[in-house]
C-alpha positions in Angstrom: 2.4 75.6 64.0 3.4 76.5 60.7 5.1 72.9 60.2 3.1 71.7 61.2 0.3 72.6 58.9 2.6 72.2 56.3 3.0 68.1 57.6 -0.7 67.8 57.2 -1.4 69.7 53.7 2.0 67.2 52.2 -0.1 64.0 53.4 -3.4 65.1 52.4 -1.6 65.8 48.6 0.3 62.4 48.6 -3.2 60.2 50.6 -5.2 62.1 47.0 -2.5 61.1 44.7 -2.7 57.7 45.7 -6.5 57.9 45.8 -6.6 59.2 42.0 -3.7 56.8 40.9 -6.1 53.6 42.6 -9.4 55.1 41.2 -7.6 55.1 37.3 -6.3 52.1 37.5 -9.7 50.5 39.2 -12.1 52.2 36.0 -8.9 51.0 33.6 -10.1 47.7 35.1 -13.4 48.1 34.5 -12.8 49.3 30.9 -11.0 45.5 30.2 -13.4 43.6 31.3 -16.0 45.2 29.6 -14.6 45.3 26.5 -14.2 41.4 26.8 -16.5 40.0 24.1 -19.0 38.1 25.8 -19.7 34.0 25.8 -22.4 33.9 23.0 -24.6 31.2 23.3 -27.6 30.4 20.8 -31.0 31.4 21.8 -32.8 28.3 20.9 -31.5 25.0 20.3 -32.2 21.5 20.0 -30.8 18.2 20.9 -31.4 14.8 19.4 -30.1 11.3 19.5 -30.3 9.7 16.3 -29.2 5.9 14.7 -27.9 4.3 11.4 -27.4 1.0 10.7 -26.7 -1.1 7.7 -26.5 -4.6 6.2 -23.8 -6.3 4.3 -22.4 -9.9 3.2 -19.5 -11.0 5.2 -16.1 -11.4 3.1 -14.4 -13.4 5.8 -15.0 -16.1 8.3 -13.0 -17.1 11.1 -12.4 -20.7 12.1 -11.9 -22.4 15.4 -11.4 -25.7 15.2 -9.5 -28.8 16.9 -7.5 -31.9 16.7 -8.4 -34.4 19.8 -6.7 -37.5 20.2 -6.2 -40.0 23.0 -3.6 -42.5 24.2 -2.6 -44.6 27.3 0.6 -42.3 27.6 0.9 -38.3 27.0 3.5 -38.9 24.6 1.3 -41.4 22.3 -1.7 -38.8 22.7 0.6 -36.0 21.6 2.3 -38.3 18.6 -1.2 -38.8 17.7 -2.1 -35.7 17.7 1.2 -34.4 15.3 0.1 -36.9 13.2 -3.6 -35.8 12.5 -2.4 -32.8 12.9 0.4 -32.6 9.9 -2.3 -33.9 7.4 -5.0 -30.9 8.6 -1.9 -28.5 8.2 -1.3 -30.6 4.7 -5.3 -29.5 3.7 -5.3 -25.9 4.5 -2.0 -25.2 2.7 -1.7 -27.1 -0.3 -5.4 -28.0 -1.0 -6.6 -24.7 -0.3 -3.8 -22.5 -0.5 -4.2 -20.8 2.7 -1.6 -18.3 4.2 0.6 -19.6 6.9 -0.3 -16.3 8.5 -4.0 -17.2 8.5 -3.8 -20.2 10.4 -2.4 -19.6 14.0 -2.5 -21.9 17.3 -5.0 -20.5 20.0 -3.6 -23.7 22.0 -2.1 -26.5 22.7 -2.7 -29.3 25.5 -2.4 -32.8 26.7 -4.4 -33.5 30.2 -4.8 -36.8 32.0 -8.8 -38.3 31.9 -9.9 -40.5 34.3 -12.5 -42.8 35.0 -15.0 -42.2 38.0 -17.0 -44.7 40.0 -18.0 -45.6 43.2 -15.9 -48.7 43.9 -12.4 -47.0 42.8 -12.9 -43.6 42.9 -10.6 -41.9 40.3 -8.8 -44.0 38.2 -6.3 -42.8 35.0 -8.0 -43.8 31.7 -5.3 -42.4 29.6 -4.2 -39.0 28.2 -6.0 -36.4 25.8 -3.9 -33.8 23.5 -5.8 -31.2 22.1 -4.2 -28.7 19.3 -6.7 -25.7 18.4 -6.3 -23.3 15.9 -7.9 -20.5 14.6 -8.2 -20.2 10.0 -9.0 -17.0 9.0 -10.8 -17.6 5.0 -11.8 -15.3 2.7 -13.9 -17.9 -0.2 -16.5 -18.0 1.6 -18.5 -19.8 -1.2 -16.1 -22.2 -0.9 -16.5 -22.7 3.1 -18.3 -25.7 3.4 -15.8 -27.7 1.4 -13.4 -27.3 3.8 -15.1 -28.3 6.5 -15.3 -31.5 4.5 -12.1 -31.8 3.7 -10.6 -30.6 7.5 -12.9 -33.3 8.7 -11.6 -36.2 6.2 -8.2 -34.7 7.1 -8.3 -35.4 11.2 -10.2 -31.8 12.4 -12.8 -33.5 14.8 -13.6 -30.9 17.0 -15.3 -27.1 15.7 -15.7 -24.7 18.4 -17.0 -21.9 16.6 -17.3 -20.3 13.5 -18.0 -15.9 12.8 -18.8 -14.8 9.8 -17.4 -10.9 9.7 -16.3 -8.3 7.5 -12.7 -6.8 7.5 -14.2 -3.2 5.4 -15.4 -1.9 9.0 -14.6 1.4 8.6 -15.5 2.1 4.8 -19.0 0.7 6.3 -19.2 2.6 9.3 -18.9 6.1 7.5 -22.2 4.8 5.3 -23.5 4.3 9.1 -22.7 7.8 9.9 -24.1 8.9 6.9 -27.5 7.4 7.7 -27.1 8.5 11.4 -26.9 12.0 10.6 -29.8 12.1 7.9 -32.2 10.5 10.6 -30.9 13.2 13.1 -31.8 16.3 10.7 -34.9 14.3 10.0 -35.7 14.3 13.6 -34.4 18.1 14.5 -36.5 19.0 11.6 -40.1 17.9 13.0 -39.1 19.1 16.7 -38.4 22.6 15.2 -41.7 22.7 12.8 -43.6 21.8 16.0 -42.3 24.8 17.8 -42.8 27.2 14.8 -39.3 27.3 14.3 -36.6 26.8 11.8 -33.1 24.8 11.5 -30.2 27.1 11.4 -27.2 24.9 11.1 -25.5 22.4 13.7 -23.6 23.6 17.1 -22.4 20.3 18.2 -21.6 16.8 17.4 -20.9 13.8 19.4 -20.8 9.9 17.8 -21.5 6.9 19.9 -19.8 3.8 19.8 -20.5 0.8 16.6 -21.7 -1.9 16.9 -21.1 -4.9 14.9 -22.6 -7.6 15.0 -21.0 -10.9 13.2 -22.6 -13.6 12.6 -21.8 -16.6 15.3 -22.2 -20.5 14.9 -21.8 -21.9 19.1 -20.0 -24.5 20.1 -22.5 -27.4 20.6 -24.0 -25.6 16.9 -20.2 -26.7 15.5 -20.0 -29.8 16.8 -23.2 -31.0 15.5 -22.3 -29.5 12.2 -18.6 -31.2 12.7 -20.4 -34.6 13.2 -22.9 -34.0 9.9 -20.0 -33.5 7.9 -17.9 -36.6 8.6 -21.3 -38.5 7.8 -22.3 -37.0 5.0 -20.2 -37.6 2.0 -22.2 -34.6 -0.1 -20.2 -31.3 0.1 -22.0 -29.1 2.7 -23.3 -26.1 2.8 -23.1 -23.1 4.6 -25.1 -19.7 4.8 -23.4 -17.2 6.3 -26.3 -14.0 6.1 -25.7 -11.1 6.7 -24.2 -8.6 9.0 -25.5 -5.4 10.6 -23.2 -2.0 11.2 -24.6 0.9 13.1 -23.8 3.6 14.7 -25.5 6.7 16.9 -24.9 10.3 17.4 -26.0 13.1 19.4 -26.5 16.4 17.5 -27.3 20.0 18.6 -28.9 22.0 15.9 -29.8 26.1 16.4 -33.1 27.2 15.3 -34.2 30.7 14.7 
């Protein structure tokens, strides 16, 4: 009997040594997690969208132009084309001095054109080649000379000319710049109206920029290709202006 008690009072002892170890280590726990600083947030905030833009002069203009020339055979179309070709090449680099690595090929083609009517059907007129390029030019002032002269030279065919600027990012911080100031502008009436006042700014997040170049189209180019081979004045181009902006999205506290 005696063990017996003895068996109970040794499991009792070890059952509340266990206990006390669990309950320590549980209110050890406890003591962690709250001594965990908590996730501060601010009490009042406010969020708004806000834009900046500006306007500058373009400092370079991209060129897309063409030589198009015809023969019964692809290889007279395509020898007719090198030549036209060589004196355009001829006018960008010793008239006007332009880089080699301004002026690339966007392509170069020589297709079969037919004839259509109702008695034959399809019938081979002959062969076009058409060599494009792209001229990127930087004398702008100077623009709508060359247009002359790439005309007089064997250019017949302009499919497009953008004016655009190559300082995008020096302009797109002076976008920010404005962007922000609207953005406290705006923050600043929202907390007046609710009797409250601008602390500092929790959170910032830009949108994309937009820039927007000035574009001639392609039927615009033509007609302005076609002017210039009939018009033995030197033409003149306006190329405007451009507009940079950008948004953002700014969290301001208030107290």
């Amino acid at each position: 009997m005696k063990k017996k008690t003895m068996q109970v009072l040794v499991v009792a002892l070890v059952a509340g040594v266990i206990g006390w170890v669990g309950l320590n280590k549980g209110e050890g726990n406890i003591v962690a997690a709250e001594s965990l600083p908590a996730a501060t947030t601010p009490a009042y905030t406010v969020t708004v969208g806000a834009t900046g833009s500006i306007m500058v002069e373009p400092d370079v203009a991209y060129l897309n132009l063409a030589v198009e020339t015809r023969g019964s055979k692809a290889a007279d179309a395509q020898q007719a084309n090198a030549t036209k070709f060589a004196g355009v090449e001829k006018t960008l680099y010793e008239k006007f001095g332009i880089d080699k690595k301004d002026v690339k090929t966007t392509s170069f083609d020589v297709q079969p054109e037919y004839n259509y009517t109702e008695k034959d059907g399809r019938v081979l007129k002959g062969y076009v080649a058409v060599h494009s390029i792209q001229v990127t030019y930087r004398k702008l002032p100077e623009i709508g000379k060359l247009f002359d002269a790439l005309t007089a030279a064997g250019a017949n065919r302009l499919d497009g000319v953008q004016f655009s600027t190559e300082k995008k990012e020096q302009y797109e911080l002076d976008a920010l710049k404005k962007a922000m100031d609207n953005a406290a502008a705006k923050a600043g009436v929202l907390a007046t109206s609710a009797k409250r006042q601008l602390k500092g700014v929790v959170n910032i997040v830009q949108g994309d920029v937009s820039n927007a170049p000035i574009l001639y189209a392609r039927t615009e180019a033509k007609m302005m290709m076609n002017d210039l081979a009939a018009t033995p004045a030197s033409s003149s181009v306006q190329s405007g202006q451009i507009e940079i902006s950008t948004s953002v999205t700014v969290q301001y506290e208030m107290q």
